[in-house]
Residue frames as qw, qx, qy, qz and C-alpha x, y, z in Angstrom:
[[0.651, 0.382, 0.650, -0.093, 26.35, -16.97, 49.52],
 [0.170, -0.172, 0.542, 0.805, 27.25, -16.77, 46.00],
 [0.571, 0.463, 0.203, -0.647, 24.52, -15.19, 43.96],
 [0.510, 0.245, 0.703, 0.431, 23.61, -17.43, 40.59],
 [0.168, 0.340, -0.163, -0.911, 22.78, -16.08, 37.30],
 [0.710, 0.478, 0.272, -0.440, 19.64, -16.65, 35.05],
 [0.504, 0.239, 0.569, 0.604, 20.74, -18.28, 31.77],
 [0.026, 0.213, -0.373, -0.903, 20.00, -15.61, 29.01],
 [0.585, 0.472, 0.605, -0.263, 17.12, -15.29, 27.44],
 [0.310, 0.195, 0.667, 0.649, 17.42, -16.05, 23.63],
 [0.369, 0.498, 0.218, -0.754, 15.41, -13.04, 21.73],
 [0.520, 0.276, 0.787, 0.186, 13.89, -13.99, 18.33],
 [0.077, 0.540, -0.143, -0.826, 13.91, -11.58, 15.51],
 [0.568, 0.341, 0.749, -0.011, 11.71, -11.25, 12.48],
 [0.091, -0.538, 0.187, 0.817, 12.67, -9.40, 9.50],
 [0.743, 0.576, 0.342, 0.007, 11.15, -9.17, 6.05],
 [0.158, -0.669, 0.404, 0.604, 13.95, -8.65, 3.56],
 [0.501, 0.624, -0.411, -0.437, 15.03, -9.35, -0.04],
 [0.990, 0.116, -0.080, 0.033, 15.50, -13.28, -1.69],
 [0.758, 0.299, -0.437, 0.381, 19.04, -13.06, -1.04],
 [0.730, -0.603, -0.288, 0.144, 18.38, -12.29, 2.58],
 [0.428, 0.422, -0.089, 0.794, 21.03, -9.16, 2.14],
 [0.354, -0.494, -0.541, 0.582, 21.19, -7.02, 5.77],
 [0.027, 0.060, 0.003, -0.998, 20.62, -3.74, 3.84],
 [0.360, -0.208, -0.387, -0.823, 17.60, -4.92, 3.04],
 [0.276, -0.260, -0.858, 0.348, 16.35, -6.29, 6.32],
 [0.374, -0.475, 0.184, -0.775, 13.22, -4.34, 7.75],
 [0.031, 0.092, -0.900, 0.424, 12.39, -5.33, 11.04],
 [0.495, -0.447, -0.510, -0.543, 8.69, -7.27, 11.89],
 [0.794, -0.546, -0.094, -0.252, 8.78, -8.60, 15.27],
 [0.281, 0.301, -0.820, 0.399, 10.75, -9.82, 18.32],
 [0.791, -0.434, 0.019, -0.430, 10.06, -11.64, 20.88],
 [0.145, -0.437, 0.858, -0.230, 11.29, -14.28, 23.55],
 [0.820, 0.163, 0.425, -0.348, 8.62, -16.80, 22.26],
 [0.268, -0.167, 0.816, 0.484, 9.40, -19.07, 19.48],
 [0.282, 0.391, 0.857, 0.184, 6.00, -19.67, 18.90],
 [0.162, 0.813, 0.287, -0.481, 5.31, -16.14, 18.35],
 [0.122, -0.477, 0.636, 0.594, 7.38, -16.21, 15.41],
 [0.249, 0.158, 0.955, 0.022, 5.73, -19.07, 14.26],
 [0.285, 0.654, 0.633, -0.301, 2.29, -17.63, 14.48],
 [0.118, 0.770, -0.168, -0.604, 3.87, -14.71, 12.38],
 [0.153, -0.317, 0.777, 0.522, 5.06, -16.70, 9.84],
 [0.177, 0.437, 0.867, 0.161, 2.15, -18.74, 9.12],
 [0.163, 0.871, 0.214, -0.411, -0.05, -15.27, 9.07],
 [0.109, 0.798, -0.234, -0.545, 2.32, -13.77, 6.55],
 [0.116, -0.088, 0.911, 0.386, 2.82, -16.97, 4.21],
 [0.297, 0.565, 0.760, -0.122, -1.29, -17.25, 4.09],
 [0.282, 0.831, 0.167, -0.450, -1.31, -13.44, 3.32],
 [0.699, 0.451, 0.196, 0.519, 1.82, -14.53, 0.43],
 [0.094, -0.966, 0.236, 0.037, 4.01, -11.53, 2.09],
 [0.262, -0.564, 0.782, 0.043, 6.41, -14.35, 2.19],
 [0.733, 0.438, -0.444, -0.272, 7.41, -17.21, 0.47],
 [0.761, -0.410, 0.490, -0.114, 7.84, -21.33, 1.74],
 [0.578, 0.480, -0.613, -0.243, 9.51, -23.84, 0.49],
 [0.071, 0.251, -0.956, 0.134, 9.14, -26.50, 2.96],
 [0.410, -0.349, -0.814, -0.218, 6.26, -28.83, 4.13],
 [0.404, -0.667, -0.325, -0.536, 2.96, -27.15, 5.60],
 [0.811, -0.540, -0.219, 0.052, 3.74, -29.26, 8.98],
 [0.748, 0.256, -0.163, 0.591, 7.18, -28.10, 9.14],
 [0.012, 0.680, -0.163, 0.714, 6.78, -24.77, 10.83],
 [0.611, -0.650, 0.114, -0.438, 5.40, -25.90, 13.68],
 [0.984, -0.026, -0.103, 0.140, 8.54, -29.01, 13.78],
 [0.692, 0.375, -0.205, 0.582, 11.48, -27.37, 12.48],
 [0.353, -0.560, -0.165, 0.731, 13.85, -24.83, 14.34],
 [0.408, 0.912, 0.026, 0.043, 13.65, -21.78, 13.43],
 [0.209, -0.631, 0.584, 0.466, 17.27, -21.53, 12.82],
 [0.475, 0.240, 0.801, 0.274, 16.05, -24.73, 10.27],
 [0.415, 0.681, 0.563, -0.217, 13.19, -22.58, 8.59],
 [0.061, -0.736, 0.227, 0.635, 15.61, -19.68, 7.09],
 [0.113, -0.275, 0.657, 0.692, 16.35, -21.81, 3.93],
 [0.141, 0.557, 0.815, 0.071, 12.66, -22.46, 3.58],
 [0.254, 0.792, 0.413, -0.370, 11.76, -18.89, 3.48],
 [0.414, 0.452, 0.287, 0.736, 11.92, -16.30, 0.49],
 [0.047, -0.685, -0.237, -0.688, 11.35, -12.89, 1.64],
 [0.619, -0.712, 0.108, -0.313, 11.78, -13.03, 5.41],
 [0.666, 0.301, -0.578, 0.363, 14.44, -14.21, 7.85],
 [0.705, -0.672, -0.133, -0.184, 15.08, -14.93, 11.50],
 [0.249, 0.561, -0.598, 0.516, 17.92, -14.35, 13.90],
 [0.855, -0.408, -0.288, 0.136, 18.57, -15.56, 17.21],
 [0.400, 0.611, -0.378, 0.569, 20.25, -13.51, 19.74],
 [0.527, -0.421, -0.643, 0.364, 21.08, -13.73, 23.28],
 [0.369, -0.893, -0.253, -0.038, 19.40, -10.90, 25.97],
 [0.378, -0.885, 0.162, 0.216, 22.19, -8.42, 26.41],
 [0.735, -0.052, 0.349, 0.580, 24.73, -9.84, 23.98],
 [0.375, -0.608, 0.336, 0.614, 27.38, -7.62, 22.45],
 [0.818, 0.221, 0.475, 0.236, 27.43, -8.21, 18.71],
 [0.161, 0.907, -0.111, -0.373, 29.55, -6.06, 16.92]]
């Protein structure tokens, strides 16, 4: 019997960093395998004005978050698969 495998699980990274979203200046806030924990983070750290929007109120909870990156200032999100390699 051939054993399947699990799809990956996608991880979800939250980073506060500089307006031109530059990797030296990435500090890390959260991960997680939730989307909507991301979410919840964002909206918490746009209310406290740690971060900066530029898109429509309803939009976080619509868009991908691969969408949301050019909406923020001061924060950015990654998307990586569970165990992947990236080098």
């Amino acid at each position: 019997m051939q054993k399947q495998s699990m799809p990956a699980a996608i991880i979800y990274i939250l980073y506060f960093c500089n307006e031109w979203k530059e990797w030296s200046s990435m500090r890390l806030v959260m991960a997680t395998t939730e989307p909507d924990k991301i979410r919840k983070a964002l909206q918490k750290l746009i209310r406290r004005r740690d971060v900066e929007y530029g898109g429509q109120p309803g939009d976080i909870a619509d868009l991908e978050l691969s969408s949301l990156n050019s909406c923020l200032s001061h924060a950015y999100i990654s998307t990586h698969d569970d165990g992947a390699l990236e080098i």
